[in-house]
N, C-alpha and C positions, 0 to 999 in steps of 0.2 A: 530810236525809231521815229519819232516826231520832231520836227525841226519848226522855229517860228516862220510863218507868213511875215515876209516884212511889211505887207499892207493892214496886219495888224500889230503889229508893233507901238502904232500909238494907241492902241487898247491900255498898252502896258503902263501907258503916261496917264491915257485918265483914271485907270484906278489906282496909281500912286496918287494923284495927286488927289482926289477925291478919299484917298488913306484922310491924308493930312487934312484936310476941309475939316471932315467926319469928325475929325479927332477935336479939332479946335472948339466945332461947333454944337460938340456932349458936352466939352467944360463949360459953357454961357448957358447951355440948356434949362429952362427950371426946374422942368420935371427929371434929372441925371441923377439924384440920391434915392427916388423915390420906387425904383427898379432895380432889380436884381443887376448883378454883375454878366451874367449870362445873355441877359437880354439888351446891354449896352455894348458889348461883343458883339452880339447876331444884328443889331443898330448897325455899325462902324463897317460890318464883314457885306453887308447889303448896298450900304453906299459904297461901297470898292464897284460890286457889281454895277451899279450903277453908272460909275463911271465908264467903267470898259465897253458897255453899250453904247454910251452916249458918243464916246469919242471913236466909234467905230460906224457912225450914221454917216459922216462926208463921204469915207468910201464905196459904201454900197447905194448911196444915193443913186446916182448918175446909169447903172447897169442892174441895180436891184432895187426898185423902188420899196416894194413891200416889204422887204428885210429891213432898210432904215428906216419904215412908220415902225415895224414891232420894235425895233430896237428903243424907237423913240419912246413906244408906249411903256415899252419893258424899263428903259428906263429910270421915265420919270414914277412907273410905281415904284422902282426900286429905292429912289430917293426920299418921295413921300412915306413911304412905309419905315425907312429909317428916320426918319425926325419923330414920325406920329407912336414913338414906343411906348409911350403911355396910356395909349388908346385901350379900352378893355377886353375887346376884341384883336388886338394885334398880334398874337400867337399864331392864331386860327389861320389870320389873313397871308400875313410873312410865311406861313408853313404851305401854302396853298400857292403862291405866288414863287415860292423856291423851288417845289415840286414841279410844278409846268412850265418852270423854264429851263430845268432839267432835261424833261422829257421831250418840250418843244425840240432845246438844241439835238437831241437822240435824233429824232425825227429827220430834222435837214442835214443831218452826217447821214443817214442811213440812205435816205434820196437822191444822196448827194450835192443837194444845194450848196452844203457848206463843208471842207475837209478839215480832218483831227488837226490841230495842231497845237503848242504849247500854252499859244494864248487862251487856244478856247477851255483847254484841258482846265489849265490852273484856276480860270473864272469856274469853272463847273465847279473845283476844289471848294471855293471860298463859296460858295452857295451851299453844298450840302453841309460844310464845316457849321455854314450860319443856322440852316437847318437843326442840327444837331442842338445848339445852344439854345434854339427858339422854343425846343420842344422838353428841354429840361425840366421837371417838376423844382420846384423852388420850395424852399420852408415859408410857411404861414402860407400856403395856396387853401382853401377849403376843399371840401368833396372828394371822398377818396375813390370813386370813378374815374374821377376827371385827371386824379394822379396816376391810376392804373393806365388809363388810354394811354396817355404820353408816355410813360413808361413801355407799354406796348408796343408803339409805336417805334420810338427807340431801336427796341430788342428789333425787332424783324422789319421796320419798312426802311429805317438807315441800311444795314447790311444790302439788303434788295437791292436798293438805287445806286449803292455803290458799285457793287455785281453786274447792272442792267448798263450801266455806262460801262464800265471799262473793259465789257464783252461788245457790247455796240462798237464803240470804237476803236479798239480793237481786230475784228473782225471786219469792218470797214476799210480803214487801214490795210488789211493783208488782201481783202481781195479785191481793191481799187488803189491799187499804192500810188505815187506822185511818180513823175517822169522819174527823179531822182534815186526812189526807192522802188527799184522795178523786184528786185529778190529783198526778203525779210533780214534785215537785219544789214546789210550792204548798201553805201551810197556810191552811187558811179560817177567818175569821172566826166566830164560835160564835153562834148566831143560834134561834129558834125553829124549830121542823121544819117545821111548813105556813106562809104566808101568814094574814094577818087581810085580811080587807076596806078595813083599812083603810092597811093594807101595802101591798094592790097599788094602792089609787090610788096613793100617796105614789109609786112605781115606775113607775108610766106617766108624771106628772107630771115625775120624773126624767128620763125617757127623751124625752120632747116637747119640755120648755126646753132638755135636751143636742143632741137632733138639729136642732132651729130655730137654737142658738147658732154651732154649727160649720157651719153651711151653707156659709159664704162660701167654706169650706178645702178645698170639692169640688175648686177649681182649689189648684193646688200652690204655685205663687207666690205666695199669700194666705197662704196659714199660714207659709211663705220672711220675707216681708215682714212678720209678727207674731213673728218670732223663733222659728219652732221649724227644730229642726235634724234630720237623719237620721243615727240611729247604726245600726251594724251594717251590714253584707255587703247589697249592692245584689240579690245574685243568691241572697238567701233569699225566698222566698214572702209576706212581708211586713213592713215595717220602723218602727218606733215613733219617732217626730219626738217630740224633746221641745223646749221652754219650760225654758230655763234660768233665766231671770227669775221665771214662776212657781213651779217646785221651790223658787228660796230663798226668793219671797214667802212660800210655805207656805198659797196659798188651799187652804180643804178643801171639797171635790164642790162646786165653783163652776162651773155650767157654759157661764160663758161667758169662763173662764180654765183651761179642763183642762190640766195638764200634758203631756199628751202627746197626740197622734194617733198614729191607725196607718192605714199605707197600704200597698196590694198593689202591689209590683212588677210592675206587665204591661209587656206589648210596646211598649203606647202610651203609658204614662209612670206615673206615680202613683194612686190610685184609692183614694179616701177610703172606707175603713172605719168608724171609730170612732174614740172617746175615750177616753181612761186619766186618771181622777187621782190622783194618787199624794199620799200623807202622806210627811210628814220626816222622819219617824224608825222606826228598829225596830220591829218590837209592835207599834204604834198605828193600831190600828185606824180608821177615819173614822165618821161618824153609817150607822149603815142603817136610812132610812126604810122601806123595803121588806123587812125583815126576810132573811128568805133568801131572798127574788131579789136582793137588790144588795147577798150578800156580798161584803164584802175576800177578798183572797187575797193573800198574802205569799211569794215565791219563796226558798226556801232551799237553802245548798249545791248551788250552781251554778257548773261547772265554767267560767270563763270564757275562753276561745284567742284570742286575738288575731291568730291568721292566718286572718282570715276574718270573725271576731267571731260564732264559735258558742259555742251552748251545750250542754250535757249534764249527766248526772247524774253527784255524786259518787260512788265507788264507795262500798260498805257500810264501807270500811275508812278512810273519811272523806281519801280522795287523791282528786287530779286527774289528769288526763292529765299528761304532760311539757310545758312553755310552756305551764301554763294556770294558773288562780288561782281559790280559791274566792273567791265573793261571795253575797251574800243583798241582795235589794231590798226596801225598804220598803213597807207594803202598797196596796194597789192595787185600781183597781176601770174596768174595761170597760166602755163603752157605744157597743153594735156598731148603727150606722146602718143596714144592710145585714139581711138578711133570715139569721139564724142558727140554721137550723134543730133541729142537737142537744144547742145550749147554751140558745138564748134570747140574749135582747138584753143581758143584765150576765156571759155566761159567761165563765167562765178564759180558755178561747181560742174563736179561730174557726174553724169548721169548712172542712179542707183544702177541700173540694170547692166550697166559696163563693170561695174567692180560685180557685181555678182556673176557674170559672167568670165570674166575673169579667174576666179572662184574656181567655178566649174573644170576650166581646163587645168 
């Protein structure tokens, strides 16, 4: 669902390399035996942070000034707070300064100053991870108070912060998505923004030798007897027959070998929708004659269940449900027989109200 910004990309360089600094510079440390293991962790996991701020100041310079001062600010505490781990107050401080920068980043996703994406995710990762560690009670600590709070804390403001991001972003994400990701879970093909004249014939022409080829597969035993099969849960809204023999032929937008149909599960049996053809591999996009009417769309991080054969979206934190598995399909391109009225005839999907319509007759 999140793909990297390549203008943050060298985010990715200075917290590697600000890893290795970190790392070098706990072993010459004096105070390094004199602290728990946990809190030379949450030390090393801070200066990552650190870095990813710092080497992401040149680009927002120029167009954001204020972003690259907080960054600056953010951090050089993040790097002083990792050397000064012996400070006795440094729990308090590192837990306070992980928190708000959490919640800052919550802030400019939500605003939109700044969008989700892998770099900012995984920095956010390595900060509550650090958190976690910061906030660990240690053997020989005094005051059993002071071990309950953290303890406390632990149990229910970790879960919190985990939940509060990855529903922020999340939800951001779905309802501001990037050019890219216009539908959830789909990347589309990169295409010119209007139509040419001469686009849209090449797309009707599509869409006429598509619909005249698949005629025969109105009945269901016709396309049964040409090898296509149905995957997925009977008792979903509609289900995609595919051509296993075409998928490895590898025809591309041949339409009178699509890889797959789709048809609406009604009462009265099967009900020919459309055509899908799908490319063999990753990425690879197929020819579009029609420019951006019969863009590809490529499905990505898709949570896959096998009890039932549903699907859903990854969460932000790139997991699945429990018995589910991510996959991504190869890309792919619709051609709805049926009258589609708020996609059009090559859309991502089909609109609920036409299968359910459908249904009815």
């Amino acid at each position: 669902m999140y793909s990297i910004n390549p203008e943050h990309a060298v985010g990715v360089v200075g917290g590697l390399l600000a890893l290795f600094i970190a790392l070098v510079a706990l072993r010459f440390h004096p105070g390094w035996r004199l602290v728990p293991g946990t809190v030379r962790a949450a030390s090393v996991l801070m200066a990552v942070s650190g870095g990813v701020h710092l080497a992401l100041i040149p680009h927002h310079l120029a167009s954001e000034p204020l972003t690259s001062l907080l960054f600056l600010l953010n951090g050089v505490a993040f790097v002083a707070l990792a050397v000064m781990f012996t400070w006795r107050w440094w729990r308090i401080a590192a837990a306070a300064l992980l928190i708000t920068t959490v919640l800052a980043y919550l802030v400019y996703v939500a605003i939109g100053f700044e969008g989700p994406d892998q770099v900012g995710l995984a920095t956010k990762l390595v900060e509550v991870t650090a958190l976690g560690l910061a906030l660990v009670p240690v053997r020989g600590e005094v005051g059993r108070t002071y071990r309950s709070w953290r303890w406390a804390t632990l149990g229910v403001a970790m879960p919190l912060l985990i939940v509060i991001t990855g529903a922020t972003v999340w939800i951001v994400d779905l309802a501001r998505p990037d050019a890219r990701h216009v539908h959830a879970g789909a990347l589309l093909q990169s295409t010119n923004t209007f139509p040419t004249p001469q686009q849209v014939d090449a797309a009707n022409r599509l869409y006429a030798e598509t619909k005249a080829a698949i005629q025969p597969y109105t009945d269901w035993h016709a396309a049964y007897s040409a090898g296509y099969r149905p995957g997925g849960s009977s008792t979903l809204p509609s289900t995609h027959w595919m051509n296993q023999r075409y998928v490895d032929a590898g025809y591309v937008m041949d339409p009178h070998r699509p890889q797959g149909l789709v048809y609406a599960n009604t009462h009265h049996g099967p009900v020919l929708l459309g055509a899908m053809f799908q490319m063999k591999g990753l990425n690879q996009f197929g020819p579009d004659p029609g420019g951006p009417l019969t863009a590809w769309h490529q499905h990505e991080n898709i949570c896959f269940t096998p009890f039932g054969f549903e699907f859903s979206l990854m969460t932000p934190f790139a997991t699945c449900p429990i018995g589910a598995i991510d996959i991504s399909a190869s890309p792919m391109l619709h051609v709805w027989v049926v009258d589609n009225p708020r996609g059009g005839p090559f859309a991502v999907d089909i609109d609920p109200s036409v299968v359910t319509a459908v249904d009815r007759t």
